[in-house]
MIKEPA-991322 format. One line per 10 residues: number of its first residue (from 1); their letters; for each residue x, y, z of C-alpha. Coordinates in nm, 4 decimals. Layout:
BEGIN
NUM> A> X:Y:Z  ...
This chain:
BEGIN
1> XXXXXXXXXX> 9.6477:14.4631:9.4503  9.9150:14.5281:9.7453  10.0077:14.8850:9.7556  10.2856:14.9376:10.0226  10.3071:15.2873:10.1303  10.6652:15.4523:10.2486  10.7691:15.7981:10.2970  11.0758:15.8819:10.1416  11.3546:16.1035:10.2703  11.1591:16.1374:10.5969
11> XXXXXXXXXX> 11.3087:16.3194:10.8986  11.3348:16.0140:11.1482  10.9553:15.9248:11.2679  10.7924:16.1890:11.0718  10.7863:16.4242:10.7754  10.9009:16.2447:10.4328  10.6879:16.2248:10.0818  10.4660:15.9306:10.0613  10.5060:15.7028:9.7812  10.3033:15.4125:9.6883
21> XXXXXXXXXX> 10.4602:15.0788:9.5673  10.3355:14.8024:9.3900  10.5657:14.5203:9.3391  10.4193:14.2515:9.0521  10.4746:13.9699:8.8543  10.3826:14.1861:8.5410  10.2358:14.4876:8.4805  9.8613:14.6094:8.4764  9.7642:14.7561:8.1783  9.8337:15.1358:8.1617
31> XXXXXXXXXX> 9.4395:15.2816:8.2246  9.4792:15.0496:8.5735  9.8256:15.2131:8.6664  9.6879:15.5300:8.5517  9.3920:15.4627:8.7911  9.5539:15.2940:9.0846  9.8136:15.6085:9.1295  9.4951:15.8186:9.1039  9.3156:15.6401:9.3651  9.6097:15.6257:9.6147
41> XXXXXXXXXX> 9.6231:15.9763:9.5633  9.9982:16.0620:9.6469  10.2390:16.2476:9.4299  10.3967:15.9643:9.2650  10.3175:15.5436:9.2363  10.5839:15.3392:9.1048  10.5239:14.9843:8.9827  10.8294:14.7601:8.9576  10.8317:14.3889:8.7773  11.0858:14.1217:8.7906
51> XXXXXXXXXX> 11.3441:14.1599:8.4985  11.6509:13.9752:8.3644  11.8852:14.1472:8.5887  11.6701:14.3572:8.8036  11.3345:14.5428:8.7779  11.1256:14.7128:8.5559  10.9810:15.0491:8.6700  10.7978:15.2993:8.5796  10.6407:15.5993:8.7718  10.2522:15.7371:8.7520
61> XXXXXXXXXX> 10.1641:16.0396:8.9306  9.7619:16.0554:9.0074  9.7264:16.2388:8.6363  10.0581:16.1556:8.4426  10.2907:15.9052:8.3861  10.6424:16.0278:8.4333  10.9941:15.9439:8.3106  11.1706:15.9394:8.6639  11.0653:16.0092:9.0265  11.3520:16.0275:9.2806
71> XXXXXXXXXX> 11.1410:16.0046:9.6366  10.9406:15.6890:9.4872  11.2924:15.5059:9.3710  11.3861:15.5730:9.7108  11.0424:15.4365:9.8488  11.1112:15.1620:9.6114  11.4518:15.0552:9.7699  11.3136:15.0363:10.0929  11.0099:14.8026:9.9760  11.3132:14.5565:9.8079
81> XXXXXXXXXX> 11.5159:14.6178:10.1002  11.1985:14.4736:10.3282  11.1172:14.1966:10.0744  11.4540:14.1153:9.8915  11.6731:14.1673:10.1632  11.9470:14.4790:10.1556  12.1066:14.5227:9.8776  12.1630:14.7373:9.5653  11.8584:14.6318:9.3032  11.9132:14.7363:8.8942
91> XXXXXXXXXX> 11.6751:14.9137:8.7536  11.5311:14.9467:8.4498  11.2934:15.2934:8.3114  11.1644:15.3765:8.0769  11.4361:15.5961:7.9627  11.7145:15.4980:8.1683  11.8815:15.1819:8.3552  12.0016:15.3165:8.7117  12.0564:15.1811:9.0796  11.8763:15.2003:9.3695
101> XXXXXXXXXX> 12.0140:15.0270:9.7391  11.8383:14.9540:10.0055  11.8963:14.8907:10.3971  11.7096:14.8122:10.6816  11.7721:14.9387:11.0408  11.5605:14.9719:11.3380  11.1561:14.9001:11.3517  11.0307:15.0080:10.9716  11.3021:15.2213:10.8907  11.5173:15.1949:10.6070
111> XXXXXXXXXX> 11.8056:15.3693:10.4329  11.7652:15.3979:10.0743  12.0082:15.5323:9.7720  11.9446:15.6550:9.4590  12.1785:15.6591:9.1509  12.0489:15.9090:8.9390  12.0095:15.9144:8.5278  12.3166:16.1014:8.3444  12.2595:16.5093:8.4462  12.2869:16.8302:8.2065
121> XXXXXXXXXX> 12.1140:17.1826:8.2580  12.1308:17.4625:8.0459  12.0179:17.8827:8.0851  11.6567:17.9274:8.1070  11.5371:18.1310:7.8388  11.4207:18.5227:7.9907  11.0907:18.4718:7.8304  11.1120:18.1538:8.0236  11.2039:18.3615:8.3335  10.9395:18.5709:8.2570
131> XXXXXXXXXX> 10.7004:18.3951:8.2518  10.7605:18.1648:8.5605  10.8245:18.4609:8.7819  10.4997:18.6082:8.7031  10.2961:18.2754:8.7799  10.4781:18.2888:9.1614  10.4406:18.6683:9.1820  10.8207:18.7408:9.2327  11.0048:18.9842:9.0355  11.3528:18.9846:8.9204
141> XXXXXXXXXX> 11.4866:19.1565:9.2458  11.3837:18.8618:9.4475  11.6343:18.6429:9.2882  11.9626:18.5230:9.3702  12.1665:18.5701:9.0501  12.4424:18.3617:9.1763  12.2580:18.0607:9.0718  12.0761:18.2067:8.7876  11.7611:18.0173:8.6763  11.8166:17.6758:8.4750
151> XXXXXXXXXX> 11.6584:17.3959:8.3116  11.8112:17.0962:8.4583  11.7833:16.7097:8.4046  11.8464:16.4337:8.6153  11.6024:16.1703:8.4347  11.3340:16.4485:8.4465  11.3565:16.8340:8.3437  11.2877:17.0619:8.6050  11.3089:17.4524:8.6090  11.5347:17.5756:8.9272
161> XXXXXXXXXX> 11.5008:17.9563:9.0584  11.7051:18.0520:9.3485  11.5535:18.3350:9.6144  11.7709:18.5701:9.7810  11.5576:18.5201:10.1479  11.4156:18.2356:10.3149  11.1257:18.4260:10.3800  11.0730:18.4782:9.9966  11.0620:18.0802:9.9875  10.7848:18.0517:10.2173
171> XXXXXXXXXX> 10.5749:18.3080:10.0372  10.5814:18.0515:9.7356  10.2368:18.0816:9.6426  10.0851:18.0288:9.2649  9.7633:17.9125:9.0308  9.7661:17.5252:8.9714  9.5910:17.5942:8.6441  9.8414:17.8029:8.5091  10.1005:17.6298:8.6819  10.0227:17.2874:8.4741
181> XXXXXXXXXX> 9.9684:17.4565:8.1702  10.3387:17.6106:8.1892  10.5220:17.3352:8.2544  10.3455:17.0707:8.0222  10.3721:17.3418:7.7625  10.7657:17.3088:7.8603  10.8250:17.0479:7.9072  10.8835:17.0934:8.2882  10.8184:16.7988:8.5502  10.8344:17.0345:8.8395
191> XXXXXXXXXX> 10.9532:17.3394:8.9281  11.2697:17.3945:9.2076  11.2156:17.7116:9.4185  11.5637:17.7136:9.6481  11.7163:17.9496:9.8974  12.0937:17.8752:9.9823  12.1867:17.8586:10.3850  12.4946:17.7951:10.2890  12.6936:17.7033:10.0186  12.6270:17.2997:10.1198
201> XXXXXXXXXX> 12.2398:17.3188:10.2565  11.9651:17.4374:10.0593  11.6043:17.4796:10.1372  11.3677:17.4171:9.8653  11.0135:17.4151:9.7552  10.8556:17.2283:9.4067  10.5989:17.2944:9.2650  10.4410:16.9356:9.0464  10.1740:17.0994:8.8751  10.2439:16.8856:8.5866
211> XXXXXXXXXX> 10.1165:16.5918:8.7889  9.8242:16.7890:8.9709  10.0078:16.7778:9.2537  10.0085:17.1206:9.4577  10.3543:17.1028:9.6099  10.5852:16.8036:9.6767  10.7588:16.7461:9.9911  11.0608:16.5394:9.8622  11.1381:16.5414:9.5426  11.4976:16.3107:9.4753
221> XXXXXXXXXX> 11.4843:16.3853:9.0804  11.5028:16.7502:9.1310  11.7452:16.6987:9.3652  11.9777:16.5527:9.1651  11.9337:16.7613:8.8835  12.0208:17.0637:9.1081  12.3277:16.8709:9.2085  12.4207:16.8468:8.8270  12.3235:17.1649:8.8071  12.5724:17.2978:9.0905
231> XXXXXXXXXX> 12.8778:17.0497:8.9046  12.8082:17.2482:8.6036  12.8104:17.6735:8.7208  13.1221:17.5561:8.9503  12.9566:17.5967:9.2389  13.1698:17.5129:9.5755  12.9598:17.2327:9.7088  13.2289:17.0226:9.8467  13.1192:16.6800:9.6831  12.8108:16.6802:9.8605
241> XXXXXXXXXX> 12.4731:16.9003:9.9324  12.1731:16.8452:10.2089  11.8338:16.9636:10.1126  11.5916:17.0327:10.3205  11.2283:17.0317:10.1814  10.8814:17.0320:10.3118  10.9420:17.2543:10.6025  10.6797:17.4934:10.4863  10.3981:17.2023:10.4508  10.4611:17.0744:10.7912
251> XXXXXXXXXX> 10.6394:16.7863:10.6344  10.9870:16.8576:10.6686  11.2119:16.6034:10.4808  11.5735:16.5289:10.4265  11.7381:16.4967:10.1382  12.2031:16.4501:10.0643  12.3310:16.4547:9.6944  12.6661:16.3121:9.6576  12.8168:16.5075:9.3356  13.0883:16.3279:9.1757
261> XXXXXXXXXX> 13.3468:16.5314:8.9442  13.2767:16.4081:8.6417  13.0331:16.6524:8.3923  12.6851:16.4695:8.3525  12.8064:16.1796:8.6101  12.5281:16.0018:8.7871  12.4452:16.1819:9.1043  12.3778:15.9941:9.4448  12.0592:16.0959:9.6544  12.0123:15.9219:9.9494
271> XXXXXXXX> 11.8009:15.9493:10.2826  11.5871:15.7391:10.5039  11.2485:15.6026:10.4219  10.9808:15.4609:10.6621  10.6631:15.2104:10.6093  10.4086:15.3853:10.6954  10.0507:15.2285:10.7915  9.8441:15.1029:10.4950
């Protein structure tokens, strides 16, 4: 089986989350997608079928399936882009029908956007808070109460805690053990550690224990849900955010949200994507 491998929201030549992509007549059985993300051994593996009107996706990480994964839709786009021709593609999840489009530019680059699933977030509960800030080893001080911790959707829920200091990011350190146990007794894909430049460019970390992934270097689902999330505490971002991620892995990656007005509106996350060798 052909599995093409692109990183997603890469920053020109390098950087970017690697995604594998499996484009098929129909699907394998769910033990051999269960087994073929584990053996590429990258955060996410989306397999996409011919359907009606588009595709049919759906997303394995190397331990879990999961609902929605933002850098592999984008690594996705680029694959149709390379095969179909640009264009936007419908497509169809498990829980969800969205958009992704796709362009090609120079060499094996392309330009890839996502529309995301319908967003909502709500308060985090303080045992919640608790509880999370004790498995990264920060305490209440560290946090910047101006975007207080959420749980926030985009497809996906995700947990977001803003740090007062950049340098409090980079400390992100925590137990994967505990981490997975958390967040798939949650209910949490991932969780967004962010610092705010500015009130338009973020840097962020996220943690995927739920996948038995370590730390992701893109992650477009989060992304959007923190764009959602923004809409909803009235934050001034100005119709549109940049994200920076993966700095602190050596994998730095670029990430733009596009937030429309509307409460729970799609969200569009775009960035470029680029084959990478197989």
């Amino acid at each position: 089986m052909n599995v093409l491998k692109i990183a997603a929201f890469s920053d020109g030549a390098a950087g970017g989350n690697p995604a594998g992509v499996v484009l098929v007549d129909a699907f394998p059985g769910d033990a051999d997608m269960q087994r073929i993300a584990a053996e590429v051994g990258f955060s996410e593996t989306v397999f996409a079928v011919p359907a009606d009107r588009g595709w049919r996706v759906r997303y394995f990480s190397p331990e879990a399936e999961v609902p929605f994964c933002g850098h592999a839709t984008i690594a996705l786009g680029a694959a149709l882009a390379l095969s179909q021709g640009d264009g936007a593609f419908a497509l169809s999840l498990n829980a969800a029908d969205i958009t992704v489009e796709g362009r090609r530019s120079e060499g094996n680059a392309v330009w890839a956007a996502l529309q995301s699933p319908p967003t909502r977030s709500m308060p985090a509960t303080p045992q919640l808070i608790s509880d999370v800030l004790a498995l990264f080893g920060y305490a209440v001080d560290d946090l910047d109460l101006a975007l207080p911790p959420a749980r926030i959707h985009a497809g996906a829920d995700h947990l977001v805690l803003a740090l007062k200091t950049r340098a409090g990011l980079a400390s992100m350190a925590y137990d994967l053990e505990a981490g997975r146990a958390l967040m798939k007794r949650e209910g949490l894909v991932t969780v967004l550690l962010l610092h705010a430049q500015t009130k338009q460019l973020f840097h962020a970390r996220n943690a995927f224990a739920y996948g038995g992934v370590y730390e992701d270097p893109a992650t477009g689902a989060a992304t959007a849900a923190l764009a959602g999330y923004l809409r909803d505490i009235g934050w001034p971002h100005g119709g549109v955010i940049d994200v920076v991620q993966g700095e602190d892995m050596g994998m730095r990656s670029c990430l733009r949200a596009e937030i429309p007005a509307r409460p729970g509106s799609s969200i569009r996350v775009s960035g470029a994507a680029r084959l990478m060798a197989a």
